[in-house]
N, C-alpha and C positions, 0 to 999 in steps of 0.2 A: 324496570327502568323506563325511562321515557320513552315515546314513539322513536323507533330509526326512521331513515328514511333513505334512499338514493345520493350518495353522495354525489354527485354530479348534476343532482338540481341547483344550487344556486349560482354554477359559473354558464349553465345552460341558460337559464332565464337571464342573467344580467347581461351576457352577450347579446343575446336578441332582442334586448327592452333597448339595450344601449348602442349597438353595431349600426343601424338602420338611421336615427337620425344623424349619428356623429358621424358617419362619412356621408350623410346628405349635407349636412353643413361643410364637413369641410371642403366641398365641392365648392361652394359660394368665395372665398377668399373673401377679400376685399370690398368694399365695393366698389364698382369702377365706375369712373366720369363719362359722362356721357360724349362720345368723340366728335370732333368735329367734323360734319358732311361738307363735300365740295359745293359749289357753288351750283354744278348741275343735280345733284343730288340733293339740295334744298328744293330747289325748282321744281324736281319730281315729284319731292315729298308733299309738295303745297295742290299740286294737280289730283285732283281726284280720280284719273285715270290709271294713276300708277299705286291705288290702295288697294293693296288685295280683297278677294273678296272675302269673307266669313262665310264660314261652313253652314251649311242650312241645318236649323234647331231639331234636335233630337230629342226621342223622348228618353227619360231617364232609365238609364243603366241598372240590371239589379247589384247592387252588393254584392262585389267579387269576394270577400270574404265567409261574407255567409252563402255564398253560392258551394265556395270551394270543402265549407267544415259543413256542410250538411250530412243530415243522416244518409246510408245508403242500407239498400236493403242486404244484411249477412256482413254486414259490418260490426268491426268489436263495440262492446260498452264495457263502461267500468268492473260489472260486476263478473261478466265474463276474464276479462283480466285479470282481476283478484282471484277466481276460482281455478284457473290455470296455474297462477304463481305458489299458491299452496300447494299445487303437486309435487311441483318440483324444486322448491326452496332447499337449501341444505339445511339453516339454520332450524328451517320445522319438522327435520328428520333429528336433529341433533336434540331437539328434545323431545320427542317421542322415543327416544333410545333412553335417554335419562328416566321416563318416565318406564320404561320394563325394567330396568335396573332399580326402581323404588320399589314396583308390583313384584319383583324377587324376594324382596327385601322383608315384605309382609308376608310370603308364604313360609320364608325361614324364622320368621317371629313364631308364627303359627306354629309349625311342627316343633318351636322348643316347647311348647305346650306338654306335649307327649312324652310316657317315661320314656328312659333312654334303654332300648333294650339291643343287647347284643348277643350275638351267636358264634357258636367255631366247633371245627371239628380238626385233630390232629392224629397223626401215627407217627407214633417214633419207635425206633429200631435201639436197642440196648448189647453191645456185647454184652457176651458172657462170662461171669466172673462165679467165683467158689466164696458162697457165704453158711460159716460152719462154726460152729463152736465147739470146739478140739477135731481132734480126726482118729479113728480107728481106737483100737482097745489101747488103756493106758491105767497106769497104776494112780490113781488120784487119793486126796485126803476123803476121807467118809467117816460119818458119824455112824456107829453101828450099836444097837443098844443089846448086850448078853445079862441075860441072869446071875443070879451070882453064881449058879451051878454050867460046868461050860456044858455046852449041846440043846439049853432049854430051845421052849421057842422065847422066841424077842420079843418082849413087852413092848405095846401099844403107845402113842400118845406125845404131848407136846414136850420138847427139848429145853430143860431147865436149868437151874443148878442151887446144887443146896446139900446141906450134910455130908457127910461121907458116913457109908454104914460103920460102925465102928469106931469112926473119931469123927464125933460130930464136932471135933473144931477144924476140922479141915472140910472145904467144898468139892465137890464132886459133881460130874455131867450125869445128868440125869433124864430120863427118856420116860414117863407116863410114871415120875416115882419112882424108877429103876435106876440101879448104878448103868453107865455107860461108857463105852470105850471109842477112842478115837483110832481107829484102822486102815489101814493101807485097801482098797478094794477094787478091784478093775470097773471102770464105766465104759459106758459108747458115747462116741462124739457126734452132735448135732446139727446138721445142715439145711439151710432155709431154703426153699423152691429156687430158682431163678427163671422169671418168665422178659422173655427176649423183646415181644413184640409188645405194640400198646397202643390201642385204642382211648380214643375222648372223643365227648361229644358233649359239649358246655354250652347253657345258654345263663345270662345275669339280666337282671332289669333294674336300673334306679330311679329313685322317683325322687327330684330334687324338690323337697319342702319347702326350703328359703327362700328358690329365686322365685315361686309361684307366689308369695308374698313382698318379694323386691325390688324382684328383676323382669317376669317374663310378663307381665300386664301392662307394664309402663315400656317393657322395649314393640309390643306388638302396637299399644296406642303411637308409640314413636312413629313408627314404620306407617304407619296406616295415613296420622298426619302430614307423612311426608309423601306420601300418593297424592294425597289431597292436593298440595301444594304445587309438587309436579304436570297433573291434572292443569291446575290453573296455567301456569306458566304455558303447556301448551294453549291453552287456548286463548289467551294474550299475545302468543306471537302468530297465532293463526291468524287474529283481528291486524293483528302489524303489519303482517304479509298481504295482506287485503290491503290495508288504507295506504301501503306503501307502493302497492300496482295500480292503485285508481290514482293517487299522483302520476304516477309515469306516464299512466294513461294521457290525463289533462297535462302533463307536460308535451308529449309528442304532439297533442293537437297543437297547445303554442307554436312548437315550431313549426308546423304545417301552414298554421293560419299567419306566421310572420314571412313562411318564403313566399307567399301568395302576397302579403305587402309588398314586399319587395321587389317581385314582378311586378307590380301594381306602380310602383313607383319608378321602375325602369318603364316600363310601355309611356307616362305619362312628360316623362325625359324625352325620350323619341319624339312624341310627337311636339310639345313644345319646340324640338331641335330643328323637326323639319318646318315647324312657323316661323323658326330664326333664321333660316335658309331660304325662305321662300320673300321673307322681309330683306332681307340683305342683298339679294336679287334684283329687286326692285327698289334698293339703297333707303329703306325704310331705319335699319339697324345695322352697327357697324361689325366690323370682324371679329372682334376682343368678345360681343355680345355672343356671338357663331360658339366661337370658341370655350366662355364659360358655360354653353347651355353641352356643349361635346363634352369637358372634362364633370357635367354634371351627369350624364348617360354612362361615362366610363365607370363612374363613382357608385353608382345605381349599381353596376352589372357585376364589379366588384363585391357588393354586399349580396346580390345576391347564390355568387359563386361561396362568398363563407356561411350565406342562412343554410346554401344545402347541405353544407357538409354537416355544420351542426340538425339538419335534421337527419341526415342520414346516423350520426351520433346516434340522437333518440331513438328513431327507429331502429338500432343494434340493441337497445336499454332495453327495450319494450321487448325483442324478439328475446332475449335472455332472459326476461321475466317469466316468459310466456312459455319456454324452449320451444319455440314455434320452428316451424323450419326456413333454410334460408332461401329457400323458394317462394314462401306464401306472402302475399301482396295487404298488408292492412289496408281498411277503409274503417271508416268514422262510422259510428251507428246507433247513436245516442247525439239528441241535438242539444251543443256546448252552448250556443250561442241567443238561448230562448231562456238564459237564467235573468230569472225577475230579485234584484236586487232588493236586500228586505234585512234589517237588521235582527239579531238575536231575539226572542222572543224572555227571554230570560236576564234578569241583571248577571253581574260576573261572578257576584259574591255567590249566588245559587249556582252558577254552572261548576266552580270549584268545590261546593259543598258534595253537588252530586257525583263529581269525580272522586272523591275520597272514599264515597261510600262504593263506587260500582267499581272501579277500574281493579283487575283480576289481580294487578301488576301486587297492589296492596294488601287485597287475600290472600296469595300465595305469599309474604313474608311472615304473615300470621298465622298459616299455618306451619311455614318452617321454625317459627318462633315457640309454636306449641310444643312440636317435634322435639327440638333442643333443649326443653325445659321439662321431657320426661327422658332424655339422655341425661342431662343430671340427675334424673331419681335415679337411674340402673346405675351411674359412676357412684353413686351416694352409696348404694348398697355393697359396694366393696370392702368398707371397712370392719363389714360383718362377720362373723364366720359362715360358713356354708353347713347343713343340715340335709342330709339324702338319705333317703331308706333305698335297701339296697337285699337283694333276695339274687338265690344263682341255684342251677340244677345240672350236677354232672352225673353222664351216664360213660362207661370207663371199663374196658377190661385189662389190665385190673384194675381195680378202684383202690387209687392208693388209702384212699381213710379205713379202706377194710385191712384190718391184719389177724391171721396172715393171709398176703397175698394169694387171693386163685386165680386162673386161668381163663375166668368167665366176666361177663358183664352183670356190675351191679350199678345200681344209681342212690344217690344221695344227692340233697340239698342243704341250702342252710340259708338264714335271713337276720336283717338285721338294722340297724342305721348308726349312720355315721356323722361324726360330726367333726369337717376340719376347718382349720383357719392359720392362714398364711398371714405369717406376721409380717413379713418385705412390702407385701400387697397394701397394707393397711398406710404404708407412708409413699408409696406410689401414686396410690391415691388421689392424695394430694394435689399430686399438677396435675393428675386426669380432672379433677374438679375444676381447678383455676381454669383450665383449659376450655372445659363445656360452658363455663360461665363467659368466658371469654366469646367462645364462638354467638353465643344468646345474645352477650353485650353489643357484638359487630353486625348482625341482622338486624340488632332494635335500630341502631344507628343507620345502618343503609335504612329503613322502613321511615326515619324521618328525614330523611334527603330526598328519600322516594316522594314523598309528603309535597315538600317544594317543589320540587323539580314539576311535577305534576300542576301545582296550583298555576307554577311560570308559564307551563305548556298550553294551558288552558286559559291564562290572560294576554298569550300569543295569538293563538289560532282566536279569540273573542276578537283581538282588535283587527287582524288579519280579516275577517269577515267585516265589521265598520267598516275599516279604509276599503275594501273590494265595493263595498256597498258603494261606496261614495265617489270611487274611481270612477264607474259605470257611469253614474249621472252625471259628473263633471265630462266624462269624455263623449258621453254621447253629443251635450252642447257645443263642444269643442269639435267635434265630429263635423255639426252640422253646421256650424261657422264657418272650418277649414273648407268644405267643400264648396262653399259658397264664394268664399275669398278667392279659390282656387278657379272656380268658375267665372267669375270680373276680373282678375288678373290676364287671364288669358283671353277673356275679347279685348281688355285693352291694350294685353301686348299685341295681339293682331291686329289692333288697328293706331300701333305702334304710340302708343298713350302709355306704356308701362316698361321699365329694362329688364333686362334678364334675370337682375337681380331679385325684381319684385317678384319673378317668375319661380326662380329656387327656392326663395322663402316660403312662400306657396305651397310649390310641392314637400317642402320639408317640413310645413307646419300641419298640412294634408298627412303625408305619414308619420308622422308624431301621431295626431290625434288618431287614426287607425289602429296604429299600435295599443294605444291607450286602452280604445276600447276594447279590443281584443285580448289584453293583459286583464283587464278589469274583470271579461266576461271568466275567463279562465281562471283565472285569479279567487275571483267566489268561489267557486265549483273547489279549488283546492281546499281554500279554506275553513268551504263547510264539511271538507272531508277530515280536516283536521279536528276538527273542534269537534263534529260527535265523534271521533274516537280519544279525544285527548277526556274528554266528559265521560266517554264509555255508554255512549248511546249506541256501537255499535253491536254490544253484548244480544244475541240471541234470546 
């Protein structure tokens, strides 16, 4: 998404561009009529003994502005403030968190790779129960094969039936060819072991065929591209957090360099006040004139009772950026005020082209776009059946596959593969699909919003840089006019050739134009922070 920035910059600057001349003017009211002097005070005024005299020439004053935003030595600069705020940013821990939760996300792609093998080992404990087939001596049916003569021995061999000796139309049991009898004879009854305790020890492995052709290449490329993606993203808001504390920066110097106007414009009240005092004394200027140059100094000291507060604003903006402590004293350490006004070097159509192509903001949605377009291959393979080979080794006393059961450990294995498919899954599916399609469709779309927004940010911060450019020169001449005017107003008010009026105006056309330039000068400096990150010239 676009550059953020400090919500609290633009009610910061527009107070300060705006607070300073508009209660300088409405200092002025009206303008008033010049009063009428008494008759002895014409008289004085006409005598050349009663003109004050004028202050003996001075040489020129440097630039209380640039005196005041000079560099000092272990003072901040921009880039120092940018490198503090990335420390302690939440938003750049919140996605470096997001980015371990992706790096997770690629080691469990990975290990699907690997057959799936498990292990276990159990004892279980079995009452004991009586397993027998009959019990104790009992009289049962038996096949007993006799000769024809009783006491032979018993002929041999397989139990048939066929002829009977003697009338072969009747069948008879027959034992190896021999007639045979069915006889009543005692047996013993038969009982299986019972063992109590039980041992296992089972391992199995499967090796899922399918998803190595469906599923587990396209979900590990997923996962990978979404590192990727994440990757970017921090480092897009690491470049934010930067361009976003080098504004704060160049804002705090505004206001620093407007409560220094504003002092600049109260000391220049005073003393006009006291040439209006000193003229009214010797009935050069009337009382009304006393009076508006008093509610003009009140007006003064008012603005610059709210430039501090809003600089003390900043300076809380700047110390939270920074998490500095609330003891430490900033100074200026980077000179704001030596930016040489120079338009873009590039037309706008090229500075948006190379935004598209560099800015991280737009590689990271193409690789989340990658990402989401091989989660539709892995939802795609749902409607398949699944395919595992599947092999397991049990060691077991007793081993139930051996019968009959002994007392001892034996082991067995077996192997095999499987193939199953869930028929519910296959129409589930479905909106799993609409769905990834859906999510792919809603990235492509943020990726061309991203698109504009971008081009707009970057035909912003272009023209922001012209107007700064042009601020600069307009106010520097405007600068050098006001101080000039400011300078003949005030020998003729002191030698009562000008009213008070001309005198406010002055001073208010004098901080205007200060202002000006001091917005102007600031003003670039933001601009060109803006623009090469909005272009993505701040990339490493």
């Amino acid at each position: 998404m676009p550059r953020r920035s400090f919500r609290g910059e633009p009610a910061l600057i527009a107070a300060l561009s705006v607070l300073l001349p508009a209660s300088l003017a409405q200092a002025q009211g009206a303008p008033a009529q010049p009063a009428e002097s008494p008759p002895s005070q014409t008289a004085q005024a006409v005598s050349p003994v009663a003109t004050p005299a004028a202050p003996p020439p001075t040489t020129a004053r440097p630039d209380p502005v640039q005196a005041a935003l000079a560099p000092k030595a272990g003072g901040l600069t921009p880039d120092e403030v940018a490198q503090a705020a990335m420390r302690v940013r939440p938003s750049l821990q919140l996605k470096q968190a997001e980015l371990q939760q992706a790096s997770a996300r690629v080691n469990q792609a990975l290990v699907s790779y690997f057959p799936r093998v498990t292990v276990g080992a159990s004892f279980t404990y079995q009452n004991p129960v009586v397993n027998s087939l009959g019990a104790g001596t009992t009289n049962t049916a038996s096949v007993v094969a006799l000769p024809a003569e009783q006491g032979g021995a018993a002929p041999q061999g397989p139990v048939t039936v066929g002829p009977c000796t003697g009338d072969p139309a009747t069948d008879c049991l027959l034992v190896g060819g021999q007639p045979a009898q069915i006889l009543a004879a005692p047996t013993q009854g038969f009982e299986f072991p019972v063992i109590t305790n039980s041992y296992q020890l089972t391992a199995s492995v499967s090796v899922p065929i399918s998803d190595y052709v469906l599923r587990l290449s396209q979900g590990y490329t997923a996962a990978t591209h979404s590192v990727k993606a994440k990757e970017l993203e921090v480092q897009a808001e690491v470049l934010t957090i930067a361009a976003d504390a080098k504004i704060a920066f160049y804002n705090w110097v505004r206001a620093r360099g407007n409560l220094v106007v504003a002092k600049e414009a109260v000391a220049q009240a005073q003393a006009h006040l006291e040439d209006a005092r000193r003229s009214f004394e010797v009935g050069r200027l009337s009382r009304a004139d006393v009076l508006r140059l008093e509610a003009q100094v009140a007006s003064a000291e008012q603005v610059v009772a709210e430039t501090s507060a809003l600089v003390s604003v900043a300076d809380e903006q700047l110390r939270i950026a920074t998490n500095a402590p609330a003891e430490r004293r900033f100074e200026i350490g980077v000179n704001v005020m030596g930016t040489q006004p120079a338009p873009p070097s590039d037309s706008l159509q090229t500075l948006q082209q190379e935004a598209l192509r560099k800015r991280l903001e737009i590689r990271a949605l193409d690789e989340t776009i990658y990402s989401l377009k091989d989660v539709e291959s892995v939802t795609r393979a749902g409607y398949l059946p699944r395919v595992d080979a599947t092999a397991s080794v049990m060691y077991a006393n007793p081993n139930p596959r051996v019968f009959p059961m002994t007392q001892d450990f034996r082991a067995t294995w077996d192997a095999g593969v499987r193939l199953t498919w869930t028929v519910n899954d296959t129409f589930s599916n479905i909106g799993s699909m609409a769905e990834a399609r859906g999510r792919t469709a809603a990235v492509q779309a943020q990726k061309n919003l991203m698109r504009d927004s971008l081009r707009l940010e970057v035909a912003s911060a272009y023209n922001d840089v012209l107007n700064a450019s042009s601020r600069i020169n307009s106010a520097e001449r405007q600068l050098t006019a006001a101080e000039e005017t400011m300078r003949v107003r005030g020998e003729l008010f002191r030698a009562g050739r000008a009213t008070s009026v001309d005198v406010v105006d002055a001073e208010t056309e004098l901080t205007r134009a200060r202002l000006a330039r001091l917005d102007g000068r600031i003003g670039l400096l933001v601009a060109r922070t803006r623009l090469d990150h909005a272009v993505g010239r701040d990339i490493k």
